[in-house]
C-alpha positions as CSV (number, residue, x, y, z in Angstrom):
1,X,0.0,0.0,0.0
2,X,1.3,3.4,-0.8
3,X,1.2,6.3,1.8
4,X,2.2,9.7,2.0
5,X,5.2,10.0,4.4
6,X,7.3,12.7,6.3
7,X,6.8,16.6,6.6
8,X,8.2,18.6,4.4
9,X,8.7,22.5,4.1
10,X,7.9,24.6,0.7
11,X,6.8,28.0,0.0
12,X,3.4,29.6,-1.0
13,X,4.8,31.9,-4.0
14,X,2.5,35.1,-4.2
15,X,0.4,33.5,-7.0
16,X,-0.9,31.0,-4.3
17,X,1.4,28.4,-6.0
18,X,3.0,25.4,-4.0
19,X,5.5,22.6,-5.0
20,X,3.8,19.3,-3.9
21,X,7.2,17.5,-2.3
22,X,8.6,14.6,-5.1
23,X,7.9,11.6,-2.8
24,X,4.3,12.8,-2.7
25,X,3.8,13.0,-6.1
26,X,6.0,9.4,-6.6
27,X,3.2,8.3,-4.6
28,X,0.4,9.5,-6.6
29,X,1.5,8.2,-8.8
30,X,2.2,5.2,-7.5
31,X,-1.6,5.1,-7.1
32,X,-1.9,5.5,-10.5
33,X,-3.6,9.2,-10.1
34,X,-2.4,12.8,-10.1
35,X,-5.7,14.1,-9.5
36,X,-6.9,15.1,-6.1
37,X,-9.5,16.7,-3.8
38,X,-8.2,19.3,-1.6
39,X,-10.7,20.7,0.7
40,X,-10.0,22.6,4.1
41,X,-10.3,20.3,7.3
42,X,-13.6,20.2,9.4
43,X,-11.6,19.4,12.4
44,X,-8.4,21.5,12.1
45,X,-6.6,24.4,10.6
46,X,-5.1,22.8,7.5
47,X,-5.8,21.8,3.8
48,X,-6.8,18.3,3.2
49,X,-5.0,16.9,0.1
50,X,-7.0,12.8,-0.8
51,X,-6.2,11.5,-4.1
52,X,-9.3,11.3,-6.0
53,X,-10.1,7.2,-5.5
54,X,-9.3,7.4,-1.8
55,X,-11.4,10.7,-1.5
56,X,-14.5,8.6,-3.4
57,X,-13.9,5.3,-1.3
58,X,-14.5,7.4,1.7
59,X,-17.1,9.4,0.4
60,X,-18.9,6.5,-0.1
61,X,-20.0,6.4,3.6
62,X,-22.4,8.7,2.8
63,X,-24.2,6.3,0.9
64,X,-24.9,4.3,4.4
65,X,-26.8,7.5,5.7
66,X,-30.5,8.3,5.2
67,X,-29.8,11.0,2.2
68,X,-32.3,13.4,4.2
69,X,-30.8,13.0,6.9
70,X,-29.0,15.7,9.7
71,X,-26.1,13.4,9.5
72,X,-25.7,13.1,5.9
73,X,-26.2,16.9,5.2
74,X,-23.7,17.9,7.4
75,X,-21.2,15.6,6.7
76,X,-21.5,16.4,2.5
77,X,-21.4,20.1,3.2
78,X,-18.5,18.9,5.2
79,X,-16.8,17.3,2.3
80,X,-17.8,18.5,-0.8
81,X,-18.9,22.3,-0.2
82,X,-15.5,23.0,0.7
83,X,-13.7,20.8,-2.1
84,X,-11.5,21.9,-4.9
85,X,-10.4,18.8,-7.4
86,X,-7.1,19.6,-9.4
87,X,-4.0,17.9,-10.2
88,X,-0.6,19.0,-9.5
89,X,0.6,21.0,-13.0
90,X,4.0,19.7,-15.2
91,X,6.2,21.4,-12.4
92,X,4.5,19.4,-9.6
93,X,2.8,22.7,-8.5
94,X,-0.8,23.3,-6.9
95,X,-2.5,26.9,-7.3
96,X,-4.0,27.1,-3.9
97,X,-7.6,28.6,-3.4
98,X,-7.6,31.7,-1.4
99,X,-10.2,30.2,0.3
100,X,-8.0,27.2,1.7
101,X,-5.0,29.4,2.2
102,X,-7.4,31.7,4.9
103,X,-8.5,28.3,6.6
104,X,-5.2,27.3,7.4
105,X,-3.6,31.1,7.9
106,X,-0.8,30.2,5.2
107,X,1.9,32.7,4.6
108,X,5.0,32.3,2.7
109,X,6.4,29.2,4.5
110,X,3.8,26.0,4.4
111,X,4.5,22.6,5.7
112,X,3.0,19.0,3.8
113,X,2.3,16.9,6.2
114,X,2.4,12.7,5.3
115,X,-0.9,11.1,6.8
116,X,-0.9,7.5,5.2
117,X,-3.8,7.7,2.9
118,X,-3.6,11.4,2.5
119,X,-1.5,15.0,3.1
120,X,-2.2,17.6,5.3
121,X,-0.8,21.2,4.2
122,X,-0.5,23.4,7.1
123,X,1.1,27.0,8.8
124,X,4.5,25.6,9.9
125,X,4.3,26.4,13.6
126,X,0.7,25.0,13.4
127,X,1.9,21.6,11.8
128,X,5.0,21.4,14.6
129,X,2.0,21.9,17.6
130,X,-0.5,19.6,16.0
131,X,2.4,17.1,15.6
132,X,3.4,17.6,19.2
133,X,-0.2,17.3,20.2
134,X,-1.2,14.3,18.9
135,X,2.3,12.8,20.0
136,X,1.2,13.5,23.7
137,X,-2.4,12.6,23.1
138,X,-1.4,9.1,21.9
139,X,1.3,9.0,24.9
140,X,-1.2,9.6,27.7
141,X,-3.6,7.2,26.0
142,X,-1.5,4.2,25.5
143,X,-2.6,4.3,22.0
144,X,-1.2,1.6,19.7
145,X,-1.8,0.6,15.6
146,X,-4.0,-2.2,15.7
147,X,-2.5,-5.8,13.9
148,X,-3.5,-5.5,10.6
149,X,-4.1,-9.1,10.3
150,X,-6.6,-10.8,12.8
151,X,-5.3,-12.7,15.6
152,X,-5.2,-16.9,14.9
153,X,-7.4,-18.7,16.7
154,X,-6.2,-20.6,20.0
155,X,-4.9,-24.0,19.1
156,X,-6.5,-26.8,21.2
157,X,-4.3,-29.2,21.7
158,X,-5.7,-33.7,21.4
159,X,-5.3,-35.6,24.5
């Protein structure tokens, strides 16, 4: 499975213009996509970057929710009022909405943050604190990565 790793630091050029970092695009394309959905975060100061088929496959939750639903209104507004689909142009760049660039308060310096599935682009003293925060957060609570694979069942042993 490919995932977007690491943090990386680039600048926001005065057209609004960003350099996606090369080990994020190798793993777009990896994926076998360039296209994406940015959107700004519901939950935090940043811009959401999902490729496209990953965006869709989670989108697709919707589909379990009554469509007239409080839920499901919220949570499309959430996702797709917000959402800008683009592809990176033949320099790896990104012409950020001035929209998303208010959300996350980005000025000249922006950090990409690797979350697995997706990136994050954030303020870079924002990025280091959310970083720092979630470290602690998953400290306090003993958090661990559940086993991917399901544990074997106990092997009873013949008499």
């Amino acid at each position: 499975m490919t995932h977007f790793m690491g943090t990386f630091t680039g600048k926001l050029d005065k057209k609004g213009r960003v350099s996606v970092p090369a080990s994020f695009r190798s793993a777009l394309e990896r994926l076998g996509t360039l296209e994406l959905v940015l959107r700004l975060s519901h939950r935090d100061p940043c811009v959401e970057a999902w490729p496209l088929p990953t965006f869709e496959a989670m989108a697709g939750g919707l589909d379990r929710l009554d469509v007239f639903s409080d839920a499901h209104d919220d949570l499309s507004l959430s996702l797709f009022a917000d959402a800008f689909p683009m592809r990176p142009d033949g320099d790896g760049r990104l012409v950020l909405p001035e929209e998303l660039i208010g959300h996350a308060k980005l000025t000249e310096a922006v950090s990409f943050m690797g979350l697995g599935k997706q990136f994050q682009i954030w303020e870079p003293e924002a990025a280091r604190a959310r970083t720092e925060a979630a470290r602690q957060r998953a400290r306090e609570r003993g958090l661990t990565v559940p086993s991917a694979q399901p544990a074997a069942p106990p092997i009873v042993g013949r008499a």
